[in-house]
N, C-alpha and C positions, 0 to 999 in steps of 0.2 A: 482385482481392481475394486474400488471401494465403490459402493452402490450408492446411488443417489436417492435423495430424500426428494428430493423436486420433480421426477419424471413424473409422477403420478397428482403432481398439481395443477390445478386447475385457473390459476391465476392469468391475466392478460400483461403483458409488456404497456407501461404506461409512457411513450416515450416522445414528447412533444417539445415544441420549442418555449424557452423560458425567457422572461426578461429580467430575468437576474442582471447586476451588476459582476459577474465575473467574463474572466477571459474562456471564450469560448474552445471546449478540448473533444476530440477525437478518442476510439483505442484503435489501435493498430496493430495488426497480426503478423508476426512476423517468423517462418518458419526455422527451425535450426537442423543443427548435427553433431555429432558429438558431443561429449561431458566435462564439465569443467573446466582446464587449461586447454582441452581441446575440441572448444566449442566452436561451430562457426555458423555464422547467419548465412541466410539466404536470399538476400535481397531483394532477387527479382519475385519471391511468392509475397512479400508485402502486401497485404491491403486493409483497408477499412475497415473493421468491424461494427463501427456504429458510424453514421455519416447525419451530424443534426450542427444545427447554428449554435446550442448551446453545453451544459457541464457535461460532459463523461470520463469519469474519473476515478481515481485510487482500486486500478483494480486488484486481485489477489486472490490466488490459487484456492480452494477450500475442498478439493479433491484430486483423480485422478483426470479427470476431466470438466471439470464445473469453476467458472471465474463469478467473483462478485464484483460489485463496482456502484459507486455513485452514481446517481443521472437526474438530472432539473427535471422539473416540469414546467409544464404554461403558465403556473402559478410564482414560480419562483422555488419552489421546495424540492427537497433531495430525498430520493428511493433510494432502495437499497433493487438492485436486477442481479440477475443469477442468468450467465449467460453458458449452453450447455454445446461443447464441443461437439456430441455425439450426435444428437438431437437437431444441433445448428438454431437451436430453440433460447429467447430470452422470456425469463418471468423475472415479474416481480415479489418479492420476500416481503416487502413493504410497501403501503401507500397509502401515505400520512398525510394527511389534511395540518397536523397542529404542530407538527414539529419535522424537522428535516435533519436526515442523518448522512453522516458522512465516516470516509476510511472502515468499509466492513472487512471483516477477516473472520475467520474459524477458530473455533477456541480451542484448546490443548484437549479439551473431553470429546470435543467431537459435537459436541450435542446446541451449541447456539453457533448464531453469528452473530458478534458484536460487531458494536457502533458507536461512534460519537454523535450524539443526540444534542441539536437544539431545540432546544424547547421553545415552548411559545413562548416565553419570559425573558428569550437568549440566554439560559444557562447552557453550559455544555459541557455534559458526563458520560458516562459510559455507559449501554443498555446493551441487553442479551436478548436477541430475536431467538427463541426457541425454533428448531429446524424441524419442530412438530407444528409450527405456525399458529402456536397458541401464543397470547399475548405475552411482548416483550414486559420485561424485568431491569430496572433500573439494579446496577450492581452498586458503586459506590457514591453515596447518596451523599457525602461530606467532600469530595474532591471534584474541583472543580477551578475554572475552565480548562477541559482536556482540549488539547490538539490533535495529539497524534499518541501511537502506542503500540507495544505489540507482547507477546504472552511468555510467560517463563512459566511451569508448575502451575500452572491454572491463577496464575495473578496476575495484573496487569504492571507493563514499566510508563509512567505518562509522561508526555510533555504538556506540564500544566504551563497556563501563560502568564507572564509576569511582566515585571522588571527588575531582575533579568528572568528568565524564560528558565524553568526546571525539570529536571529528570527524576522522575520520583517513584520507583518500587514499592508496592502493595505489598509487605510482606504480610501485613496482619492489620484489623482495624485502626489500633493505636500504634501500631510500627511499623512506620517509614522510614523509608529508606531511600535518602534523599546522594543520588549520584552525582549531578551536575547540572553546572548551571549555563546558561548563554549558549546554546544547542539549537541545531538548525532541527527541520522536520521529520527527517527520516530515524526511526527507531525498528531495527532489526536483531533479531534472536537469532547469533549465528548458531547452524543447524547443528545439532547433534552436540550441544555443548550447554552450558549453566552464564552462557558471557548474553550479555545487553551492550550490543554494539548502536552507535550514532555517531555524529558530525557535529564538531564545534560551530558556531558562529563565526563566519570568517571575518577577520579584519577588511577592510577596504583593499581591495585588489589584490587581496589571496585567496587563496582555497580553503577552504574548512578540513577541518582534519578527523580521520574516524580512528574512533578511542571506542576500548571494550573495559568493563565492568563487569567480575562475574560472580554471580550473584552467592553462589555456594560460598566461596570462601575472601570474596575481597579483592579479590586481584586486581589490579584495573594495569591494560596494557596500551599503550599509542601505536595503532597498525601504521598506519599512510596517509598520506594524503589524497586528498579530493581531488576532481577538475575543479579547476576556474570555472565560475557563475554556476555551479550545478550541486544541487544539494543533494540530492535522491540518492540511493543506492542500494544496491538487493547483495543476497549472496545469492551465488549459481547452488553452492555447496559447505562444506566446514573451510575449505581454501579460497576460496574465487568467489571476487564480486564482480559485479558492474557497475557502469556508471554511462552516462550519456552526456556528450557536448553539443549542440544544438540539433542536428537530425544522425551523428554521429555515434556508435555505441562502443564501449572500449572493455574490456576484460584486464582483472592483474589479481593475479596470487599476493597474499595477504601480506607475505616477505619478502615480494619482489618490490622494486622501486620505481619501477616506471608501467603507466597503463597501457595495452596495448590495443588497438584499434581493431576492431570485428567488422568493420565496414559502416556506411552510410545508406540511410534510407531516403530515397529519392520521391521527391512530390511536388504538387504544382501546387499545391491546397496548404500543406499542413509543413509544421515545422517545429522546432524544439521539443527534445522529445525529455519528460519529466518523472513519472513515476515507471515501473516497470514493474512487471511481475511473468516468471518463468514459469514453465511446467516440463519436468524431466522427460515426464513422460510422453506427453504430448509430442516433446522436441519444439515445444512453440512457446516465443517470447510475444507479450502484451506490452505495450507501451500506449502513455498518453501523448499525444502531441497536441499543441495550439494549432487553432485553425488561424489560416493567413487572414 
């Protein structure tokens, strides 16, 4: 099992209510079984993980046991929290007065967690939290506004924002690598593979479609389709994703043609469930939902 950098931190969980203008979100824990095509939820273990009026959000595995995730504060600004299975323990990795970051993940070395960083200026680039909790490190200091992204060989693929809205591969300072364009927010490195998988922009009352790009040699292939109204989606594995239709979560193999339903998560509070992030090992799915 991979050891953790954070047990031996000292840091306190800063987690209050925000008057931000976002829609107020949840994580929810959701326990499983089985792998891949034959995964199934467990509905009735469902609960809260964090229970506050305002953001918690983009969570994502970064070990054997340890999730990151966004979360407001009272001020309106965004931490980065390390929330620890084992422990049952949340810290904070970050706690920014001047700028607020969003969508942390682990990097292909192991050794940061990046972020999408606004700056006090409202730029927004990519920073490297060192997971020796020496000060962050602005990576690409020319690209800019990132949204979303995720890592191939220790580069990044971004969704910079536009009109239209781009996908664009860090191969090198002066070489980019420009995938596509008019892409929804989910950018996933299916596992065990060289592909930059995402979701077109859907047209008005369709689905968005998830298209892979691989970065070694060119390829670009059109998997599947989406659900209707849901942009997100993880891979379980190199076969199997997920997706979620309102408090509902669905599974399909990458060649199969229709999604298949893992069940519903039932709640008096909470609903629509949006980003996700798994742990094999754990056997436990994260989801964000909106609070009612």
């Amino acid at each position: 099992m991979q050891k953790s950098f954070f047990l031996t931190a000292s840091f306190c969980l800063f987690l209050v209510c925000s008057c931000i203008a976002q829609v107020g979100t949840d994580l929810w824990v959701i326990h499983t079984s089985g792998k891949g095509g034959n995964l199934k939820l467990l509905p009735e273990t469902a609960k809260a993980l964090t229970d506050r009026v305002e953001y918690d959000n983009q969570p994502s595995f970064i070990n054997d046991y340890q999730l990151v995730f966004s979360a407001a504060d009272v001020e309106g600004n965004h931490d980065i929290i390390v929330y620890n299975f084992e422990a049952e323990k949340f810290t904070n990795l970050s706690k920014t007065s001047d700028r607020s970051e969003f969508s942390p993940r682990i990097t292909d070395c192991g050794m940061y967690i990046s972020a999408v960083v606004m700056e006090a200026d409202g730029t927004q680039r990519i920073w490297l939290y060192p997971t020796s909790f020496e000060p962050a490190e602005l990576l690409y200091d020319d690209i800019e506004p990132v949204g979303y992204y995720d890592w191939y060989d220790n580069k990044a693929a971004m969704f910079v924002l536009g009109n239209p809205t781009k996908l664009i591969y860090a191969k090198g300072r002066n070489d980019l690598i420009e995938i596509d364009s008019a892409i929804s927010r989910s950018i996933q490195k299916r596992p065990n593979s060289s592909e930059i998988t995402y979701m077109t922009q859907p047209e008005e009352g369709q689905a968005g479609i998830i298209k892979s790009y691989d970065i070694e040699n060119g390829e670009r292939e059109v998997y599947l389709g989406g659900l209707l109204g849901s942009q997100d989606f993880i891979w379980l594995d190199k076969k199997h994703l997920l997706m979620a239709s309102g408090n509902e979560i669905f599974v399909r193999k990458y060649t199969d043609s229709e999604w298949k339903s893992l069940g519903e998560i039932e709640s008096n509070t909470h609903q629509n469930i949006t980003r996700m992030a798994y742990s094999a090992d754990l056997n436990v799915l994260v989801v964000a939902m909106n609070r009612k």
